[in-house]
N, CA, C and O of each residue as an XYZ file, in Angstrom:
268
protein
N     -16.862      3.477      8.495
C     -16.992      4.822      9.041
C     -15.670      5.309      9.615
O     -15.323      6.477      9.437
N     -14.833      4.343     10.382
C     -13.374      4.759     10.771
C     -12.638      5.685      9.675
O     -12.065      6.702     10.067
N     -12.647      5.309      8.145
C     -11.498      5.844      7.431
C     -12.601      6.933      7.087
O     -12.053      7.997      7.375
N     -13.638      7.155      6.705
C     -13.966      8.663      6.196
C     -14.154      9.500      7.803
O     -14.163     10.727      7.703
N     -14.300      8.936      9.235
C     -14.252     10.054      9.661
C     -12.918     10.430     10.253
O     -12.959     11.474     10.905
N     -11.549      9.736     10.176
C     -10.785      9.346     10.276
C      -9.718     11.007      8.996
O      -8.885     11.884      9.223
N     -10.381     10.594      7.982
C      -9.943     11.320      6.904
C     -10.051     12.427      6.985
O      -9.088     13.175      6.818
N     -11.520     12.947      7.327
C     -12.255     14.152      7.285
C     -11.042     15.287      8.419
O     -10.735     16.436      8.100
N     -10.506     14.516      9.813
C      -9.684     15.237     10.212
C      -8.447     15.489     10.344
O      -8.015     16.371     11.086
N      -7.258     14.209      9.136
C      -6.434     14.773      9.340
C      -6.291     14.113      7.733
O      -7.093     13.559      6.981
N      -4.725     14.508      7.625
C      -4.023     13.344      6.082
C      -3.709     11.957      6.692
O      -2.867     11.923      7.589
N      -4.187     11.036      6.371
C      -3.858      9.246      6.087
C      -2.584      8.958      5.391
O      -2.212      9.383      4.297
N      -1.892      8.048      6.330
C      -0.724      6.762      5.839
C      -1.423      5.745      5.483
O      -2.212      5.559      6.409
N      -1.663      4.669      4.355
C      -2.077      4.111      4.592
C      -0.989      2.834      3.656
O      -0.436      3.250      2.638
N      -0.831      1.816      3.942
C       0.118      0.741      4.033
C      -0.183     -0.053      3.440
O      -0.919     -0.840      4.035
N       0.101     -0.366      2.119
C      -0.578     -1.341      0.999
C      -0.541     -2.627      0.717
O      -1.326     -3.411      0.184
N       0.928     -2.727      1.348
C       1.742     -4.100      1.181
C       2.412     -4.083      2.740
O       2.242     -3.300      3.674
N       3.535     -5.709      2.554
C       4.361     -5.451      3.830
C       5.911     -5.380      3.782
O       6.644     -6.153      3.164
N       6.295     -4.289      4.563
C       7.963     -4.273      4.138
C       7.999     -2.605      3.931
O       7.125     -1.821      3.558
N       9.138     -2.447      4.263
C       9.222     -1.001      4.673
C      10.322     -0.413      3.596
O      11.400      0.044      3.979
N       9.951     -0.471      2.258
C      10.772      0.030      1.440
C      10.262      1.543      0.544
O      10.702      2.204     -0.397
N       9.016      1.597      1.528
C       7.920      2.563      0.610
C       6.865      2.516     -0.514
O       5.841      3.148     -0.771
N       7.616      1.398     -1.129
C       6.137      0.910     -2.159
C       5.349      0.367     -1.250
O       5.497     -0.323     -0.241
N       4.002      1.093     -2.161
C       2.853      0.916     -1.561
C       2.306      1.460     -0.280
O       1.362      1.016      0.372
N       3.107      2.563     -0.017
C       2.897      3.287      0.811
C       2.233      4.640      0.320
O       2.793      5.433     -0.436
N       0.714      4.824      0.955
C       0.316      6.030      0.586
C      -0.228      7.141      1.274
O      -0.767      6.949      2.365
N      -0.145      8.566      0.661
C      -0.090      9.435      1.812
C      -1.570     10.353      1.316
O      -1.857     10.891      0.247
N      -2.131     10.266      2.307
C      -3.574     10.200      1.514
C      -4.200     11.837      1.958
O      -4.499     11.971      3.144
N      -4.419     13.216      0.902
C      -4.957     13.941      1.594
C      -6.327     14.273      0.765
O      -6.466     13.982     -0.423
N      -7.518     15.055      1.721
C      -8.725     15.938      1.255
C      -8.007     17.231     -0.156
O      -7.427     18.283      0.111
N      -8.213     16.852     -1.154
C      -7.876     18.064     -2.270
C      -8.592     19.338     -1.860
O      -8.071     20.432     -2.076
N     -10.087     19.189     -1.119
C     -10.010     20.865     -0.389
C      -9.275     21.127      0.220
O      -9.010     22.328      0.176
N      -8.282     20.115      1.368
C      -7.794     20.788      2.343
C      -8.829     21.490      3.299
O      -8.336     22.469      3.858
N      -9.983     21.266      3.588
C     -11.072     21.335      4.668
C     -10.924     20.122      5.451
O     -11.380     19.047      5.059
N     -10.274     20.268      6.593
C     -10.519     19.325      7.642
C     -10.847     20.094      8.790
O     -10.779     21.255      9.195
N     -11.300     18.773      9.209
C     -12.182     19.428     10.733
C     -11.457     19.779     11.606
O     -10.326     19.715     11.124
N     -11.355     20.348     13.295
C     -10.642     20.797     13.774
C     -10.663     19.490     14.778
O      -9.633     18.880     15.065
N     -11.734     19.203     15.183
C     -11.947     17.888     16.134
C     -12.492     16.738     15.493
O     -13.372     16.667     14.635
N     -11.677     15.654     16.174
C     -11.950     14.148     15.152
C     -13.203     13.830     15.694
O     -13.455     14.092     16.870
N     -14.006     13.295     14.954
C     -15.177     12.738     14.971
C     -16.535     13.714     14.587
O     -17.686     13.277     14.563
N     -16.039     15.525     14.210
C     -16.965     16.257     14.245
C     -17.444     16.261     13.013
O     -18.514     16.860     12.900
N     -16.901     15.679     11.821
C     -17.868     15.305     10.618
C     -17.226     14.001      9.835
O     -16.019     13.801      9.969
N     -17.816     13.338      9.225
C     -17.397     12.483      8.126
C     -17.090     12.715      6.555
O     -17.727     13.437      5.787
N     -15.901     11.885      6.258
C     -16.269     12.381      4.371
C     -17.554     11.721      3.740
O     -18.319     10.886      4.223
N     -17.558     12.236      2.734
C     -19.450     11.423      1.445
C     -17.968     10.919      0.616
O     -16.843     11.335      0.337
N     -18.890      9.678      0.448
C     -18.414      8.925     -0.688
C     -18.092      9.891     -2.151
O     -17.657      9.210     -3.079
N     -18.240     11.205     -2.410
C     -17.921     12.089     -3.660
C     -16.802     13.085     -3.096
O     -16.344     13.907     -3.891
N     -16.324     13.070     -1.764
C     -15.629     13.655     -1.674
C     -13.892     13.465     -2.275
O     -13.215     12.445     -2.152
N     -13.524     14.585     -2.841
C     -12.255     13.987     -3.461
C     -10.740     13.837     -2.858
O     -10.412     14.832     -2.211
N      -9.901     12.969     -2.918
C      -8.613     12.945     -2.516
C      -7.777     12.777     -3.359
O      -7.838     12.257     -4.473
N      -6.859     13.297     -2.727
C      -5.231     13.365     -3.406
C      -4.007     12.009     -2.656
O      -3.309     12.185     -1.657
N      -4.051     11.111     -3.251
C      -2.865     10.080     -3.281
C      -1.439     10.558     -3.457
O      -1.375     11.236     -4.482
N      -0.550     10.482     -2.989
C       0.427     10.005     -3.408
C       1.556      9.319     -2.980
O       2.083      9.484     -1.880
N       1.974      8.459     -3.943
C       2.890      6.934     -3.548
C       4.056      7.152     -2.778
O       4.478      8.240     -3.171
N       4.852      6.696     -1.851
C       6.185      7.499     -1.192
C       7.125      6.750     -1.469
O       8.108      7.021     -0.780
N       7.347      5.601     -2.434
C       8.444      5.293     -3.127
C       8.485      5.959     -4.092
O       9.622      6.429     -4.126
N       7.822      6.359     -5.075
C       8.195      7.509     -6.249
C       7.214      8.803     -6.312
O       7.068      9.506     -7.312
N       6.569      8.987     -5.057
C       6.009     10.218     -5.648
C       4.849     10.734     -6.186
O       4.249     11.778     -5.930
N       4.546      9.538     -7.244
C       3.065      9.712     -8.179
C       2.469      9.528     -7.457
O       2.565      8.731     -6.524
N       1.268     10.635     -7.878
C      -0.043     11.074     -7.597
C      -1.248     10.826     -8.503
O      -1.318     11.088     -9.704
N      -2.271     10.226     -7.656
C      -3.471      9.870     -8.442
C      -4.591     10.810     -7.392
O      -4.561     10.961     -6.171
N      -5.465     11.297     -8.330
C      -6.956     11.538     -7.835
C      -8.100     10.186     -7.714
O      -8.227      9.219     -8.466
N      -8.735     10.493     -6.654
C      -9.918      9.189     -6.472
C     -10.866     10.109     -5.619
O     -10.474     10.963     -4.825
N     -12.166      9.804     -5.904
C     -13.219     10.115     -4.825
C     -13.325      9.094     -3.277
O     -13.274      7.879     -3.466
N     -13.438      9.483     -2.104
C     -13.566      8.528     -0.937
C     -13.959      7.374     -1.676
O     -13.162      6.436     -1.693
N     -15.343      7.236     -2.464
C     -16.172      6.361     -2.975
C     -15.659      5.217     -3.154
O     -16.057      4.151     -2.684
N     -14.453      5.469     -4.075
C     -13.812      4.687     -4.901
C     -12.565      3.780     -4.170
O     -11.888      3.005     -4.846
């Protein structure tokens, strides 16, 4: 419950590996861009969709919370 209600109010870092060179570093946002104004006032559903992308090169993947 931390990372979807966590998500729902702002964009996510989230840290894949260890070592600070940027791989595997990802910057995680809501593709509506609907976030809440206060944390904890809703959660994401597992169908809700996000936007990835990597901050050593950039690429971007789509995924649902779900996934």
């Amino acid at each position: 419950a931390g990372f979807k209600k966590s998500m729902a109010f702002m964009r996510r870092v989230v840290k894949q590996n260890r070592g600070s060179s940027g791989e595997g570093i990802w910057i995680i946002s809501l593709k509506s861009g609907a976030y809440c104004s206060t944390y904890g006032e809703k959660s994401c559903e597992d169908g809700d969709e996000l936007i990835l992308m990597e901050a050593n090169d950039n690429h971007v993947e789509e995924h649902t919370v779900g996934e």
